[in-house]
C-alpha positions as CSV (number, residue, x, y, z in Angstrom):
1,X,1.9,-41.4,-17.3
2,X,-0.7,-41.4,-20.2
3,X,-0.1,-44.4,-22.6
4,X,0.6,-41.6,-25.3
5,X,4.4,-42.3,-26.3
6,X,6.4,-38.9,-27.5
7,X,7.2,-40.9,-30.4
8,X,3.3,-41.1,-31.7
9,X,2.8,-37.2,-30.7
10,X,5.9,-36.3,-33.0
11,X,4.1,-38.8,-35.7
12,X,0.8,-36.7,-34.6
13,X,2.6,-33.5,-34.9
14,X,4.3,-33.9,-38.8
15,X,0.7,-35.2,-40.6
16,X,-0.7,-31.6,-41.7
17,X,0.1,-29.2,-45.4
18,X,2.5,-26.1,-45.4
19,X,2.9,-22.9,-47.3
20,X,5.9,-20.2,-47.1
21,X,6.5,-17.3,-44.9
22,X,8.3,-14.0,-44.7
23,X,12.1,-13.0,-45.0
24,X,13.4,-11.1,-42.1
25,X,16.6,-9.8,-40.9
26,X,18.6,-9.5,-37.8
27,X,18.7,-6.2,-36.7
28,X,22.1,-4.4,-35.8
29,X,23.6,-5.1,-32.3
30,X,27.5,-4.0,-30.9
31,X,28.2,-5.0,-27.1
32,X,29.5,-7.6,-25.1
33,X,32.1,-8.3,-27.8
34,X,28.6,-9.0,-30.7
35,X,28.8,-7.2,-33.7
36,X,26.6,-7.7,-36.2
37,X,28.3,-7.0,-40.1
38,X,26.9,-8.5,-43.7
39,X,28.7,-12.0,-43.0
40,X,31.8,-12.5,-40.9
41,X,32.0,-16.1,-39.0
42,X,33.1,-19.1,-40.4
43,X,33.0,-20.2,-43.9
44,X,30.3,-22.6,-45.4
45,X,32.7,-24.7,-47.3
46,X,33.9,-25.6,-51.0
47,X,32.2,-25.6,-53.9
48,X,31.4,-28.5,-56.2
49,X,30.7,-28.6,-59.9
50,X,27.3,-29.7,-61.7
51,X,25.2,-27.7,-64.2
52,X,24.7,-23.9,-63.4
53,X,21.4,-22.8,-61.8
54,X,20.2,-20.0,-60.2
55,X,19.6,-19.0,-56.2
56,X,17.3,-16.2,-55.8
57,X,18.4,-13.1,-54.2
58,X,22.0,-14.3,-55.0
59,X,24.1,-13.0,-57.5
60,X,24.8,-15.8,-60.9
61,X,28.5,-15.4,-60.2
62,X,28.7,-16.2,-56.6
63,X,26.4,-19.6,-57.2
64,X,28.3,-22.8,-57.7
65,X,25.9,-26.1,-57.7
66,X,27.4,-29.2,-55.7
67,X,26.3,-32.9,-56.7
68,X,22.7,-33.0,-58.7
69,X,21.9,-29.1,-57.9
70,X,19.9,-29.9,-54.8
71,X,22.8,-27.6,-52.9
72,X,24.7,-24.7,-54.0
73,X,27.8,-22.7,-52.8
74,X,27.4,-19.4,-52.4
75,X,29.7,-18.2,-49.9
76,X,29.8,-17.4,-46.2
77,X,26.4,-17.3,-44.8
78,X,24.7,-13.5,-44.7
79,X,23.8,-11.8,-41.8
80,X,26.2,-13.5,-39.3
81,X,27.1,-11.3,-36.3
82,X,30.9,-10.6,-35.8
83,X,32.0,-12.1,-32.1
84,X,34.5,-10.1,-30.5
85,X,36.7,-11.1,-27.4
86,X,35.6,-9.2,-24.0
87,X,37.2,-6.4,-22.6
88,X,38.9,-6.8,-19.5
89,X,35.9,-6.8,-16.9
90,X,33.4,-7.1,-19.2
91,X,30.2,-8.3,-18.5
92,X,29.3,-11.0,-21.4
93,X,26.4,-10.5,-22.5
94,X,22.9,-12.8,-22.3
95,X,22.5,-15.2,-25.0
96,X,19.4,-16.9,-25.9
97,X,19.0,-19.8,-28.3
98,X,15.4,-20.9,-29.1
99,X,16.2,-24.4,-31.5
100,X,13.2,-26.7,-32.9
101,X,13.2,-30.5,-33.3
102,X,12.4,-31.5,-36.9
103,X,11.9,-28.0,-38.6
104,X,9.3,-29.5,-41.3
105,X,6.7,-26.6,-42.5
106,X,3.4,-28.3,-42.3
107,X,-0.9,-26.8,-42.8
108,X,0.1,-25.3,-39.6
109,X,2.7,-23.1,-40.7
110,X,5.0,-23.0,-37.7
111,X,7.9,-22.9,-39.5
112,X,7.3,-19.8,-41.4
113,X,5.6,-18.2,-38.4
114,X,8.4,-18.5,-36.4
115,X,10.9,-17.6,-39.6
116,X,8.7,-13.9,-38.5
117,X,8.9,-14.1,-34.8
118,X,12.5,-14.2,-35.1
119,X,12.5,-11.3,-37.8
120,X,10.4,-9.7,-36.0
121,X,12.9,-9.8,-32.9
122,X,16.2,-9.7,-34.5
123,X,16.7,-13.4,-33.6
124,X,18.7,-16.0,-35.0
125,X,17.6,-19.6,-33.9
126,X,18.2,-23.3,-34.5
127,X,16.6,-25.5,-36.9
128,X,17.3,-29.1,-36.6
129,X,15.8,-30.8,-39.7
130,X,14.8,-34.3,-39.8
131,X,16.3,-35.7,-43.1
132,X,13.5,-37.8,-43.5
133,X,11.1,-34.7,-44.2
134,X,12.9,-34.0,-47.4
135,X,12.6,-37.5,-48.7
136,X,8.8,-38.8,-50.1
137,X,7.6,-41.8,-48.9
138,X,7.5,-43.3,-52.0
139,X,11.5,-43.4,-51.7
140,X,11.3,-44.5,-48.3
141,X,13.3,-47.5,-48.8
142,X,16.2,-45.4,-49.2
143,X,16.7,-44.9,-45.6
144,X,18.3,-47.9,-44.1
145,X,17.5,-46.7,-40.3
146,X,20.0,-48.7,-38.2
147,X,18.4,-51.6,-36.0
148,X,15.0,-51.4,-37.8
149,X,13.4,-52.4,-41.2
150,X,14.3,-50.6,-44.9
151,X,11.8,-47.2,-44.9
152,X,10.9,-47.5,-41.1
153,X,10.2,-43.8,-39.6
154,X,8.7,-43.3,-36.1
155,X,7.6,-40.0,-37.3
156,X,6.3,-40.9,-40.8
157,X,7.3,-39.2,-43.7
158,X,5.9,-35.8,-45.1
159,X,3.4,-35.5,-48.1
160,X,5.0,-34.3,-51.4
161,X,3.6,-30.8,-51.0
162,X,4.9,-30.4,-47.5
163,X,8.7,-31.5,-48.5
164,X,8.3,-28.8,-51.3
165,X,7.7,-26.3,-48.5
166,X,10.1,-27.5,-46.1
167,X,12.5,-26.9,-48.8
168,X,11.3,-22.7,-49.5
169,X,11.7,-23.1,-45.8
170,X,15.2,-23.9,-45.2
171,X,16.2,-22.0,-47.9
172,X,15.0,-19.3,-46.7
173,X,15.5,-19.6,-43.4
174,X,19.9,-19.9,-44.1
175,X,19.7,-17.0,-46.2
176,X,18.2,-14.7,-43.3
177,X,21.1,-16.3,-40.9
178,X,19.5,-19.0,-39.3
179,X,21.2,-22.7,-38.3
180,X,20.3,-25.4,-40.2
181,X,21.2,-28.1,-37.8
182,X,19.8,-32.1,-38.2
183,X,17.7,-34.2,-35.8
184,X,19.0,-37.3,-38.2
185,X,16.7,-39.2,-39.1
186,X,14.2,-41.8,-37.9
187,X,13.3,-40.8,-34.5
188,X,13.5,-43.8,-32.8
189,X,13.7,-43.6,-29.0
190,X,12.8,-46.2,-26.3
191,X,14.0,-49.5,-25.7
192,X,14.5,-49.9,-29.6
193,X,15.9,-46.5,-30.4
194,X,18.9,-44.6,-31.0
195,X,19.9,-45.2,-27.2
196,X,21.8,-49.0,-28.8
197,X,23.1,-47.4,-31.4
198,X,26.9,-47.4,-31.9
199,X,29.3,-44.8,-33.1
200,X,29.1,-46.4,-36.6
201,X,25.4,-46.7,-36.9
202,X,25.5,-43.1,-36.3
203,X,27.9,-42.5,-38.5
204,X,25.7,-44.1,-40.7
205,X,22.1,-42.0,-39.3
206,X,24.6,-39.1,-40.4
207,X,25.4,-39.6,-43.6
208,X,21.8,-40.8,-44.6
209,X,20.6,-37.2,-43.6
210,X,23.1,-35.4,-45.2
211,X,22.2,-37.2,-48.5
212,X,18.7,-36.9,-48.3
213,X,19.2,-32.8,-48.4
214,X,21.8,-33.5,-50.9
215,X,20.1,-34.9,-53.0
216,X,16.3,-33.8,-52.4
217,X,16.1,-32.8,-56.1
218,X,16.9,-36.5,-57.6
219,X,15.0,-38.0,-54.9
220,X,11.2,-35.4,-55.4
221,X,11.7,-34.5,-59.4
222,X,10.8,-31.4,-58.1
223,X,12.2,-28.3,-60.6
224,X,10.5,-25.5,-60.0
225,X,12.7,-24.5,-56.9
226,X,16.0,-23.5,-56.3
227,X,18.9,-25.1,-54.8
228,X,19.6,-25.1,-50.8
229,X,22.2,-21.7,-51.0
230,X,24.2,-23.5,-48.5
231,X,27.4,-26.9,-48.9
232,X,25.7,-28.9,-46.2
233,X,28.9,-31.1,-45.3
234,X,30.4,-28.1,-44.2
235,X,27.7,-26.3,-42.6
236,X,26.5,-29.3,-40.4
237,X,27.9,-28.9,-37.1
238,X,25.9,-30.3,-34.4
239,X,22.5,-31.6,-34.0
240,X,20.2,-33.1,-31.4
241,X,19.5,-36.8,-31.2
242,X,15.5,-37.9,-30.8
243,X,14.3,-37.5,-27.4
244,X,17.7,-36.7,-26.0
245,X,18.9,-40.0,-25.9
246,X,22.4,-41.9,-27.8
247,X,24.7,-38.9,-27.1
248,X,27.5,-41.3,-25.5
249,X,27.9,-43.1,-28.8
250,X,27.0,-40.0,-30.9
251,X,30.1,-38.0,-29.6
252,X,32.7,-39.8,-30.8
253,X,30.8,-39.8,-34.4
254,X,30.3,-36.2,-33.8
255,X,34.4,-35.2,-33.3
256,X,35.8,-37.3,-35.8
257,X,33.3,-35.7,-38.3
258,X,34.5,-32.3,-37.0
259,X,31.2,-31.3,-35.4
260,X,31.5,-28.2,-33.1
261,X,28.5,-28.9,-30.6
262,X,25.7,-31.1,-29.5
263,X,22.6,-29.9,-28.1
264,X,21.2,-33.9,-27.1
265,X,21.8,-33.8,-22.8
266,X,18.9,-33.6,-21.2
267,X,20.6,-32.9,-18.0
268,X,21.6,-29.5,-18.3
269,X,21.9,-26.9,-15.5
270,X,21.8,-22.9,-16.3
271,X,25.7,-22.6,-16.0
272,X,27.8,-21.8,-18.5
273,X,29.0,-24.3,-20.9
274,X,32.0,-26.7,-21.7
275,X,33.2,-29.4,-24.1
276,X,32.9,-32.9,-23.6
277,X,34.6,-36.0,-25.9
278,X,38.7,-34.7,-25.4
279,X,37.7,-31.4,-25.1
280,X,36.5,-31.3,-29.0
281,X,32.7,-30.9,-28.4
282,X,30.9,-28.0,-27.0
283,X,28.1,-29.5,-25.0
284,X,24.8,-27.3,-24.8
285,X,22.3,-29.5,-22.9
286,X,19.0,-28.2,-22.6
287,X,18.3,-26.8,-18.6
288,X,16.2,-27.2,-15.6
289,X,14.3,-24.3,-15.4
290,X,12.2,-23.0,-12.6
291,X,8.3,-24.3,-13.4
292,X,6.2,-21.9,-11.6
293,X,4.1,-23.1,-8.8
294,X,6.2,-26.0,-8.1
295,X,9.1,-27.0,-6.2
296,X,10.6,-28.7,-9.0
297,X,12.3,-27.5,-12.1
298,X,11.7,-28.5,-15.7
299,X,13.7,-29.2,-18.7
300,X,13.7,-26.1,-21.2
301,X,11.3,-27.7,-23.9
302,X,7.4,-27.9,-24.5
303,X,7.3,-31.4,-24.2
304,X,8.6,-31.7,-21.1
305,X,5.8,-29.0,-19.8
306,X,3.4,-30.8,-21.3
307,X,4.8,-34.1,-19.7
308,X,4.2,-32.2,-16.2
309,X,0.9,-30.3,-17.2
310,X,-1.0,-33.2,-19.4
311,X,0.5,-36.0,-18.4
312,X,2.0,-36.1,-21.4
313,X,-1.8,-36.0,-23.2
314,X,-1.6,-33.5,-26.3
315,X,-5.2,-33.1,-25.5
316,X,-5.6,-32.2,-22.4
317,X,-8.2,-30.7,-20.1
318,X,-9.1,-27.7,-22.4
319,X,-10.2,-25.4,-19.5
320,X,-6.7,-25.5,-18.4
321,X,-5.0,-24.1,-21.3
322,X,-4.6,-20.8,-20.6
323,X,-3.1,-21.7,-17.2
324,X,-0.9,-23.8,-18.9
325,X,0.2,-20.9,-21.3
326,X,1.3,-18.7,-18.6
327,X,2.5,-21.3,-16.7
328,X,5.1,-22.5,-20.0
329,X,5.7,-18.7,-20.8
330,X,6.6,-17.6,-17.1
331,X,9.0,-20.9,-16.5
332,X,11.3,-19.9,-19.8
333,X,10.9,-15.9,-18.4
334,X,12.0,-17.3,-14.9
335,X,14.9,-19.4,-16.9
336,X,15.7,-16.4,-18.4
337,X,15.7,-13.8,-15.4
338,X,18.1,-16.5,-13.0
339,X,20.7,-16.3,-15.7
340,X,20.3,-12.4,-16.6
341,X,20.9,-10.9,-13.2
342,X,23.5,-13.7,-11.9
343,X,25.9,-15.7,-13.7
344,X,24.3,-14.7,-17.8
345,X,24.5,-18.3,-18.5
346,X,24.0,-18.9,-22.4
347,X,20.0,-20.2,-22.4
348,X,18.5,-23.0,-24.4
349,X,15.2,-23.3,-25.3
350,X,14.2,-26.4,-27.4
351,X,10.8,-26.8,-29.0
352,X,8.9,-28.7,-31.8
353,X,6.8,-27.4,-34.2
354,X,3.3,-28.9,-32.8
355,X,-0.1,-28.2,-31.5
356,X,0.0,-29.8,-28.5
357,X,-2.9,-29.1,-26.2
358,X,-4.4,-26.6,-28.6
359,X,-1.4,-25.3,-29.5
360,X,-0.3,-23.0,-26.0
361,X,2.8,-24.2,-26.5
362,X,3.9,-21.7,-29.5
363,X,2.0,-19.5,-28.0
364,X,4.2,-19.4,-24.8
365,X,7.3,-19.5,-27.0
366,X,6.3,-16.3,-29.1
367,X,5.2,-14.5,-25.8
368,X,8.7,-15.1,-24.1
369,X,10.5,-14.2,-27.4
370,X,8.9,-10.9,-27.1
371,X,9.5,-10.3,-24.0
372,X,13.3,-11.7,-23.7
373,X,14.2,-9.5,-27.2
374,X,13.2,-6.0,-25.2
375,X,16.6,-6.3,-23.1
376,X,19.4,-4.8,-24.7
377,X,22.2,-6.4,-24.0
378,X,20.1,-9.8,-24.9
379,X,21.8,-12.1,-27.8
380,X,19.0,-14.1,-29.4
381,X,21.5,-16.6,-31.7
382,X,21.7,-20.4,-33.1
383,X,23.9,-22.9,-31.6
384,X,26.4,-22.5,-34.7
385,X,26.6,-18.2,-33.6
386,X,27.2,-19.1,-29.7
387,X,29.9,-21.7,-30.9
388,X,31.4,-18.8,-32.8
389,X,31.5,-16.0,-29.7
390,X,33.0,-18.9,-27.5
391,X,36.0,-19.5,-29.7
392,X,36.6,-16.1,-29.8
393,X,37.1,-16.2,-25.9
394,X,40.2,-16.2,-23.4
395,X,39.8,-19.3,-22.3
396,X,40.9,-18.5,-19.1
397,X,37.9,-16.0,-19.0
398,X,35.6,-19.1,-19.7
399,X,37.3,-21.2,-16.8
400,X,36.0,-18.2,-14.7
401,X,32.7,-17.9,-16.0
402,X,32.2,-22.0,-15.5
403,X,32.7,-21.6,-11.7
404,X,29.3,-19.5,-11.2
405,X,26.6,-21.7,-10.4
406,X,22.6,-21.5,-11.1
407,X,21.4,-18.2,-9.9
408,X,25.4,-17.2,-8.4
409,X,26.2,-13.9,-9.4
410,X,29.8,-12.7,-9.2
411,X,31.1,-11.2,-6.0
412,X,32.1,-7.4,-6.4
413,X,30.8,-7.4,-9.7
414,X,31.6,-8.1,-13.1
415,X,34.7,-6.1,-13.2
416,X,36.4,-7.6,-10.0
417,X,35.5,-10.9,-11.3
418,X,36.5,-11.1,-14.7
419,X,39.4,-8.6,-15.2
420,X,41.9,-10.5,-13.8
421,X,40.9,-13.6,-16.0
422,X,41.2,-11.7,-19.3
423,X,44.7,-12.4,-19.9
424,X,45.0,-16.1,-20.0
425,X,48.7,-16.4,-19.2
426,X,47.5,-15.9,-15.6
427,X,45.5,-19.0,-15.6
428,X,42.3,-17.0,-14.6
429,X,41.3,-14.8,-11.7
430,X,40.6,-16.0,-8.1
431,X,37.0,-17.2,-7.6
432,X,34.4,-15.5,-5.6
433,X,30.7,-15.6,-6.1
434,X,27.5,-14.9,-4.3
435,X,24.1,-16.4,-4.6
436,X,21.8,-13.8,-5.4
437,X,19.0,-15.8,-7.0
438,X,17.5,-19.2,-6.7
């Protein structure tokens, strides 16, 4: 493996200047129990009270500032689909979520092109922001990073200018019905990371990047923006931990803060999922996926590619790029196709915003966004919208869909196999499944 760690290419990855995108929209959809209405879901929590300010593009009325105005209430989040229970027989439909580790808009401008890919597609995604990127360096000793030194940051802190962007960013990414879900903090991994921390130092990682978005506006001065539309103590519920690593001591954290998921395993298979930590934790791990021209799989995230391709090098062997492109595109497409014609296992796709290896990586991800988005019974949603549909499920039709393995479609059909589990007083329908992919 190249002496490269992942911790100095996500250092790498966060040191270039930013600049806003486009607002987009998800477009109407209405099968598979997937509705899409002007708000619907949960609600984003309780208002505070501070001095009134404004949210563009939300009315005065519905806008009630929490803490020093960094945050505002303004009610449940627009553009959230409706989840509906299946019909008897029903085949679910395919869900896609496409999250991104860190979520900070830097010169390259990934997070606002990809705010437009998902416009563009009708998509909802992920973004799990480092708290970090919303505090300057200058106030870096404000983070107390457990097990390491006041203001230490494996990935750096952001220039002024870029935390001023992150924040048009994630403002406007909520308002178009995007996640905003944390990768905490620090981004420690390795023998010194988060894998030795314990349920209360995360407890503590938590809280620290909760106040850092919290309190962006006492911490930059800035005052020409407006506040994050969105009470961020209720709308955090999940998050993935740097590198995938600490989720045993995270979960515990996680449930007794009343987090719905966690998206941190990086042992996933393409089957659908199930909770973990006393059944209180829905547990989305990224997958092995098939990695084209190999016998192996690989985990569903461009760093893990690029482990495989570059051995781990962000500058690799330039000649090989566009190899590598197709070969990243046609592993999430492959991903994609095992679950669509057998079991329709939810997928995840986790990547960073980086220009690894000249940047193919994006590139990959925008061409298999395209392609996934022109199915249409495809659901391309966030973590928080997938939590949503699986609550609204008989869970007796879940137990069903749990006992399909990678690439095992359901003997007879969809109808034989799920319409005997839709009433869960039955305690679900017998099993019987054939492999039909690999």
């Amino acid at each position: 493996m190249s002496s490269i760690s992942r911790r100095r290419l996500l250092t790498a990855a966060a040191s270039a200047a930013a600049s806003a995108g486009a607002l987009g929209a998800l477009s109407a959809c209405s099968s598979g129990g997937w509705t899409v209405g002007g708000a619907g879901g949960e609600g984003n929590g309780t208002p505070g009270s501070t001095p009134t300010v404004g949210v563009t593009g939300v009315p005065a009325a519905r806008v009630t500032p929490i803490g020093d105005g960094s945050t505002a209430y303004t009610g449940t989040q627009p553009k959230q689909p409706k989840a509906e229970r299946l019909k008897a027989g029903e085949r679910p439909p395919q869900f896609v979520v496409f999250s991104w580790d860190g979520a900070g808009e830097l010169s390259n401008q990934l997070f606002s092109r990809f705010r437009k890919v998902a416009a563009d597609h009708g998509a909802s995604m992920t973004f799990f922001l480092s708290g970090v990127y919303l505090l300057p360096e200058s106030k870096k000793r404000l983070y107390a990073p457990p097990q390491h030194a006041l203001g230490a940051s494996a990935i750096g802190y952001l220039a002024d200018r870029h935390i001023h962007a992150t924040l048009q960013q994630v403002r406007s990414a909520w308002l178009e019905g995007h996640e905003i879900g944390t990768h905490f903090n620090g981004h420690f991994c390795g023998p010194d990371g988060v894998g030795l921390w314990s349920p209360g130092e995360w407890r503590s990682e938590i809280e620290q990047a909760k106040k850092f978005v919290t309190e962006w506006r006492t911490n930059t001065g800035f005052t020409d923006l407006d506040p994050l539309p969105f009470d961020y103590e209720k709308e955090l519920i999940g998050g993935r931990t740097p590198c995938l690593e600490g989720q045993a001591n995270l979960l515990p954290t996680a449930a007794d803060l009343g987090w719905k998921y966690d998206a941190s395993s990086p042992g996933g298979l393409q089957t659908w999922p199930g909770k973990v930590q006393d059944d209180k934790i829905w547990n989305f791990p990224l997958q092995s996926i098939p990695f084209p021209g190999h016998s192996f799989q690989v985990l569903s995230m461009d760093y893990n590619m690029m482990a495989n391709q570059s051995n781990a090098n962000p500058l690799g062997d330039s000649s090989q790029y566009d190899a590598w492109r197709v070969q990243a595109r046609d592993s999430y497409l492959a991903g994609f196709r095992r679950a669509y014609d057998t079991n329709r296992a939810p997928l995840f796709i986790g990547n960073h915003f980086e220009r690894w290896n000249g940047g193919i990586y994006m590139d990959a991800v925008e061409e298999a966004i395209g392609r996934i988005a022109a199915y249409d019974d495809v659901r391309l949603v966030s973590f928080r919208q997938l939590v949503h549909w699986l609550e609204a499920q008989d869970p007796a039709v879940l137990s069903q869909l749990r006992t399909l393995n990678p690439g095992q479609a359901p003997e007879g059909g969809w109808a034989e196999f799920l319409g005997a589990a839709t009433d869960s007083a039955t305690g679900g329908a017998t099993n019987g499944a054939t492999n039909t992919a690999s």
